[in-house]
N, C-alpha and C positions, 0 to 999 in steps of 0.2 A: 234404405238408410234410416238410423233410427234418428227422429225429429228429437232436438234440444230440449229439456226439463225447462218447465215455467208454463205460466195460468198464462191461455189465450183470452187475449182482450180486442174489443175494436173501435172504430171509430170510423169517422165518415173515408177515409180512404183504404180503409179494410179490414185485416185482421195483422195480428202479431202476437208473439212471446215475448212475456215480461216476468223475471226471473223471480220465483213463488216468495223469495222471501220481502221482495221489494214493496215497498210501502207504496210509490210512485206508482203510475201505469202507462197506459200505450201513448199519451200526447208526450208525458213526459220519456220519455225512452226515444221516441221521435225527434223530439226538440234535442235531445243529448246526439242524438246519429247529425240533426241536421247542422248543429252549431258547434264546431268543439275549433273553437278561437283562441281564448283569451287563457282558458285552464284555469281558469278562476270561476269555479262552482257558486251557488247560494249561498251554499253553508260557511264560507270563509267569512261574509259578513254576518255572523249570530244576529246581529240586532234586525238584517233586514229579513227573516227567517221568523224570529218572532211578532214584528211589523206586521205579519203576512196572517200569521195564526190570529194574532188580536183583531184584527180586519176582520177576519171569518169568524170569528168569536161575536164580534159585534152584530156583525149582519143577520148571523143567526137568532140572538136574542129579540131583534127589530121585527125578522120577521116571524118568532115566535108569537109577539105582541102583537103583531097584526092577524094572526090566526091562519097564516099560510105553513108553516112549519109547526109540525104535530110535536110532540111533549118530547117521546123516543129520540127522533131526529135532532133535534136540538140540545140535548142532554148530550148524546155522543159528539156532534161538535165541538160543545163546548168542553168538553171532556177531551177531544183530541186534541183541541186548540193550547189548555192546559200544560196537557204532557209538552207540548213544542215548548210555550213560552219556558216552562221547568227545565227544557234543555234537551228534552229528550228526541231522539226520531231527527235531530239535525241533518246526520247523514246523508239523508233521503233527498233533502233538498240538492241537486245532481246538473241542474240545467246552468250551461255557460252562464256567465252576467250578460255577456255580449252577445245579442240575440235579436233575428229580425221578430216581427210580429208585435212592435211594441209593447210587449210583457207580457204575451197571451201565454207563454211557455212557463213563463214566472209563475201566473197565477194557477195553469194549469198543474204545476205542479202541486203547488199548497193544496188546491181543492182535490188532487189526487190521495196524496196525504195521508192527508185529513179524512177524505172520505175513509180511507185503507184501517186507519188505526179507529175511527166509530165506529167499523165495522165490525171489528177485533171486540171495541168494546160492547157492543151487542149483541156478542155471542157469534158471529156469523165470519165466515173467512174473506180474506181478502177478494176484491172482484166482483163480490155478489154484490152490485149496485142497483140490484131490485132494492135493497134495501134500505141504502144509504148512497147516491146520487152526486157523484163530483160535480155536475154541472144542474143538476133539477133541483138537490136539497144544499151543497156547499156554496154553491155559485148563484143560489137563489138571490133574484134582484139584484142582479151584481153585474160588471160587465169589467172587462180585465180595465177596461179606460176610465173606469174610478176606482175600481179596487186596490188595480196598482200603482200608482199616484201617491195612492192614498196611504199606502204600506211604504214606498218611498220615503213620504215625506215625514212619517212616524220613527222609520229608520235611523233618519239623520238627526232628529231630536231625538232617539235614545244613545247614540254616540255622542252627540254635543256636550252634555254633562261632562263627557270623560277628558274630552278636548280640552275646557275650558279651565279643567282642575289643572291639565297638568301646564297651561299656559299659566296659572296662577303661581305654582308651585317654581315654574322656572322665574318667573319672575320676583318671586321672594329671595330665590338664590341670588340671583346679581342684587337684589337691596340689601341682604347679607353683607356679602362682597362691598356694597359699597359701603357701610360703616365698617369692614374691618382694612378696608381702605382710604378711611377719610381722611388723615393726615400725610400721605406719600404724595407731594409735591414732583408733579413729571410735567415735558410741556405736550399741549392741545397742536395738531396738526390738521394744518387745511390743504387741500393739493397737493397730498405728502410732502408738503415742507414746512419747516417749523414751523409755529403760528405763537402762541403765548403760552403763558405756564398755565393750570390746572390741577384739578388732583386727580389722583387713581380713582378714588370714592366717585369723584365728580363723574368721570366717565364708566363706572360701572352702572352709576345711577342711573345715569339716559339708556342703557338698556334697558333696565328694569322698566322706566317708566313707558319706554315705548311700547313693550309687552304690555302694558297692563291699559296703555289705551285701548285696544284691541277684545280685553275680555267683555266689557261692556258691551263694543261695538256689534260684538259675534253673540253675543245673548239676545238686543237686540233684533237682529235680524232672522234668531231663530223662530221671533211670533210671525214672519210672513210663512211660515210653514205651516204653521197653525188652522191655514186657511184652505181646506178642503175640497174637493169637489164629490163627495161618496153621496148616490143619490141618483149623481147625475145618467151613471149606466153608460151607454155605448158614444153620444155624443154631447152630453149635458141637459137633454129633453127629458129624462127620469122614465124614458119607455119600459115597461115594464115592471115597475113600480106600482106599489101604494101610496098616495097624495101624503098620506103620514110618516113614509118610509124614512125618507133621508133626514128627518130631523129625528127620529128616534134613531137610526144609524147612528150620526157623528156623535147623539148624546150619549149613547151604550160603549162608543170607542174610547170617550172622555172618558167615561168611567173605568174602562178596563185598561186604559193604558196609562191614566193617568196626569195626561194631560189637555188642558181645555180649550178642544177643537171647535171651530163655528163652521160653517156651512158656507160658501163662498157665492155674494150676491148674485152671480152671474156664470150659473153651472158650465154654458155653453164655453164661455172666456174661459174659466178654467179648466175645461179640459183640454186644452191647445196651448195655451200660456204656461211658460218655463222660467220666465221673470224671477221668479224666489228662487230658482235654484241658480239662475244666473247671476245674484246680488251675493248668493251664501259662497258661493265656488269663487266670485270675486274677489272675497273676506281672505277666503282660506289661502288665495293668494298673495294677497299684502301683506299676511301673516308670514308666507314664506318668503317673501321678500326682505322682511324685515329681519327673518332668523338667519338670513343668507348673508346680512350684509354684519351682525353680528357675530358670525361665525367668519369671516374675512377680517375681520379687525382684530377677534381674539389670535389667528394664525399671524396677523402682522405684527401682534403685539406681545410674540413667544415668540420671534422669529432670531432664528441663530442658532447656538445660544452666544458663540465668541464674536459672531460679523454682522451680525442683525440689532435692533433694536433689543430685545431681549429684557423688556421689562415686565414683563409677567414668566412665568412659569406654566404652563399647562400637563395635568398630571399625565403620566407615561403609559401608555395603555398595553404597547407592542413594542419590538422589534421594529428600527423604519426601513431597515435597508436587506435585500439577500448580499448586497456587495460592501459598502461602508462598516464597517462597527464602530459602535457605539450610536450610532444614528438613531432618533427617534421623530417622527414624525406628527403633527398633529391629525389625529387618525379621526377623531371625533368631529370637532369643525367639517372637516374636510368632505365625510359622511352626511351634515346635516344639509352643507352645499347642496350634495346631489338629491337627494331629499328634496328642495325647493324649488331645483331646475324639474323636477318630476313633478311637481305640483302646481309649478307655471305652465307645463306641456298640459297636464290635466286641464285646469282652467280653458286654454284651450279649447280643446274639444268637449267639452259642455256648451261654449260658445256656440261652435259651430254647431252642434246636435242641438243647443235650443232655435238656430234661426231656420234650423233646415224642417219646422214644424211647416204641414201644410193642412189647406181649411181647420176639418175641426180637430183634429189631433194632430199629436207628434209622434212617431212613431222610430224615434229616436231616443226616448226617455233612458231606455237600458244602459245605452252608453252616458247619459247626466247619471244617472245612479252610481254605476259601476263606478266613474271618476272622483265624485262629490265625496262615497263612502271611505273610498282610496286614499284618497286625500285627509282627509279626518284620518283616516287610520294610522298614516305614516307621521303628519302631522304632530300626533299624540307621541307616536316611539320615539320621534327624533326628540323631543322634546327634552323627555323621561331622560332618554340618552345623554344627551348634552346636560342639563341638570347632576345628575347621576354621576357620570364618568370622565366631567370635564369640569362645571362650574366649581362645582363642590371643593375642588380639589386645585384649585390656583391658589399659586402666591404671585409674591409682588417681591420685586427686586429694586429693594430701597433706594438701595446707593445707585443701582444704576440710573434708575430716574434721575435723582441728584444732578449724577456726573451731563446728562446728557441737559438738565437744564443750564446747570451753570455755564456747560460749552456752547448754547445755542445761541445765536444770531437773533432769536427771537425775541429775546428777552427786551431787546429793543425800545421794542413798543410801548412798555411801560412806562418809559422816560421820557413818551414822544409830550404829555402836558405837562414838561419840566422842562426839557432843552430844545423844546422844537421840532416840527418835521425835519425841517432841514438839516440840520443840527443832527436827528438823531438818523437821517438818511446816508450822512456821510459815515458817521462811527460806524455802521453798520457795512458799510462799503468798504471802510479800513479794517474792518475788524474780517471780512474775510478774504482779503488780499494778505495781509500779513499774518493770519491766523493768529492773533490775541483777541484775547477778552474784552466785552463790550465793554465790562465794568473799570478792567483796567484802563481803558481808550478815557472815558470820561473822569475816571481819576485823575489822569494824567493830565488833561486841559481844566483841571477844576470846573469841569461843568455842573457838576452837584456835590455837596457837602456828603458828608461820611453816615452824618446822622441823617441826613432825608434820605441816601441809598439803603443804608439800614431800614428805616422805616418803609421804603417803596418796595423794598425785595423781603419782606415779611413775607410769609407763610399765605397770612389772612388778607392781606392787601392786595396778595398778586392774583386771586383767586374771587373776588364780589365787587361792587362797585363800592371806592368810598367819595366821602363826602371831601370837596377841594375847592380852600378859597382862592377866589382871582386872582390876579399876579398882579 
């Protein structure tokens, strides 16, 4: 029987075939037979792919400088590491997210790589790692327990940019929305029952601003990422190391990535400690908490259009019904919902994946990885989405606001430092036993003058506090 096409490689449990054009090699081929979980590859996360190359990029120049890695070797490196960051060779990265060996597969894969394409670029074919060494010259000083940590947490600060724009960008939508809302006088509801009058503006605002507490907050909390453990090697003791290592490491990372990492006081803590990523996955929660509860208000506040509240519009995306016509649905909201229910489950299991850390590692990082990424990722779409194909495109149904204040029960309240609780407890009790108007009720007992109800049912008075002398 003729044996399958591909370069025999091996490793400490033997030999295999790895398919001649594949950049990867036998751990990596291994880890794809042992794990195939989630179906969610390296390569779906680009940024955590390049994270991985900039790491190996680093490490290499460190231990260039320290005179352990010769001119050759280090040149191909960083040359390989290039081509990845530029985009290229993504494919290759092949191992599930979800993966035991706490990212030995990960890293094993990079340093395969990598090794595969220096190879390529000096001159020599895939495999020949006499020459160029996944593990002796890629993985020098290196140990998967800072490397990939350390690519992690570079990962999720090259997504957060992208998050944080398009949290800003929804949020200028609804401030849009509320100056071209500012004069549509509707009422405020608490306990879904009437409450007092307001404006459309007024309530598109509080979305906006509640989005935009959050961008700070999530910038914030991207510097505890900032704080590294690369140095530290297998348990945060720097075995194998040069005394000089990890500080020209994180300083060569700063500079190829771009952002200004420090060295974390306490190598050993941080190679076990998942705290940042449990604070950040926290964030991206309240985030969707927040988008959830905004996306239920907008579907309550387009609801109908003849039996519902119906005072907004929400633009038409689809078709709502195979059996109704003319039915449309709000399809968007409804989308961002499940969106945020996926990313409170997420939270979740980061939770549990950081407390299930034991002694000096955790050895559940891949699943905080895989969720934190996730999460930022969808995050970001729903966001775009809802922006895009939903804010943008509401209107506001004038009259109907109008109709539904004048007929409210609520309006009440406003009368209450004119005619009393009592006073304005019964009109309110009359006014929805008999179904007339509060304003008529008090008309009719001359409980206020014509001109104070004018002046109290203004636009601007019913909507800020004003100034009122004693009686």
């Amino acid at each position: 029987m003729m044996q399958s096409a591909g370069r025999l490689e091996k490793d400490l449990l033997g030999e295999a075939r790895v398919p001649l054009e594949a950049y990867y090699g036998i751990q990596t081929q291994r880890a794809c037979s042992n794990f195939d979980l989630s179906g969610v590859h390296l390569h779906h996360f680009p940024e955590l792919v390049n994270a991985l190359a900039m790491v190996k990029s680093a490490c290499a120049k460190a231990n260039h400088r320290l005179g352990l890695l010769d001119d050759q070797r280090c040149i191909a490196i960083e040359k390989a590491a290039a081509l990845i960051i530029r985009g290229e060779h993504h494919e290759q990265f092949v191992v599930d997210m979800i993966q035991g060996g706490a990212g030995t597969s990960t890293n094993m894969n990079a340093n395969e790589v990598i090794a595969n394409i220096g190879l390529e670029v000096l001159g020599y074919d895939k495999g020949e790692y006499r020459h160029l060494h996944p593990n002796n010259d890629v993985n020098m000083s290196q140990s998967t327990n800072d490397a990939y940590p350390t690519a992690v947490r570079l990962s999720i600060l090259l997504k957060h940019g992208d998050l944080v724009r398009s949290l800003a960008s929804l949020r200028d939508a609804f401030a849009a929305k509320a100056d071209e809302f500012s004069d549509i006088i509707k009422m405020g509801r608490t306990q879904l029952q009437d409450a007092v009058p307001m404006t459309l503006g007024q309530e598109f605002q509080s979305f906006a601003t509640t989005l935009g507490e959050d961008i700070e907050r999530i910038a914030g909390l991207s510097e505890l990422l900032k704080e590294i453990n690369l140095g530290g090697t297998a348990i945060g003791t720097g075995i194998n190391t040069d005394p000089e290592y990890a500080r020209l490491a994180v300083g060569y990372l700063s500079e190829v990535s771009g952002f200004e990492f420090k060295r974390a006081s306490d190598l050993v803590e941080a190679s076990s400690d998942m705290g940042a990523f449990v604070l950040f996955s926290s964030m991206l929660k309240r985030l969707a908490v927040k988008l959830s509860k905004i996306s239920n208000d907008l579907r309550m506040l387009s609801m109908g259009p003849r039996c519902g509240l119906n005072e907004i519009n929400l633009p038409a995306q689809q078709p709502g019904s195979s059996i109704m016509p003319g039915k449309i649905n709000p399809v968007i909201p409804e989308a961002v919902n499940q969106v945020a229910y996926q990313v409170v489950g997420n939270d979740l299991a980061v939770t549990m994946a950081a407390e299930a850390g034991q002694l000096q590692l955790n050895a559940m990082e891949p699943l905080i990885a895989y969720n934190v990424l996730e999460s930022i990722r969808m995050l970001k779409q729903s966001m775009d989405m809802l922006k895009n194909r939903c804010v943008r495109g509401i209107t506001a149904n004038r009259d109907r606001c109008q109709e539904l204040v004048d007929s409210s029960i609520g309006i009440v309240t406003a009368v209450v430092p004119y005619i009393g609780y009592e006073n304005a407890s019964r009109i309110a009790k009359e006014a929805l036993s008999s179904g007339r108007g509060v304003l008529d009720l008090i008309r009719d007992e001359q409980l206020m003058s014509e001109a104070q109800l004018e002046a109290l049912l203004s636009p601007t008075n019913m909507i800020a506090p004003q100034k009122r002398r004693a009686s």
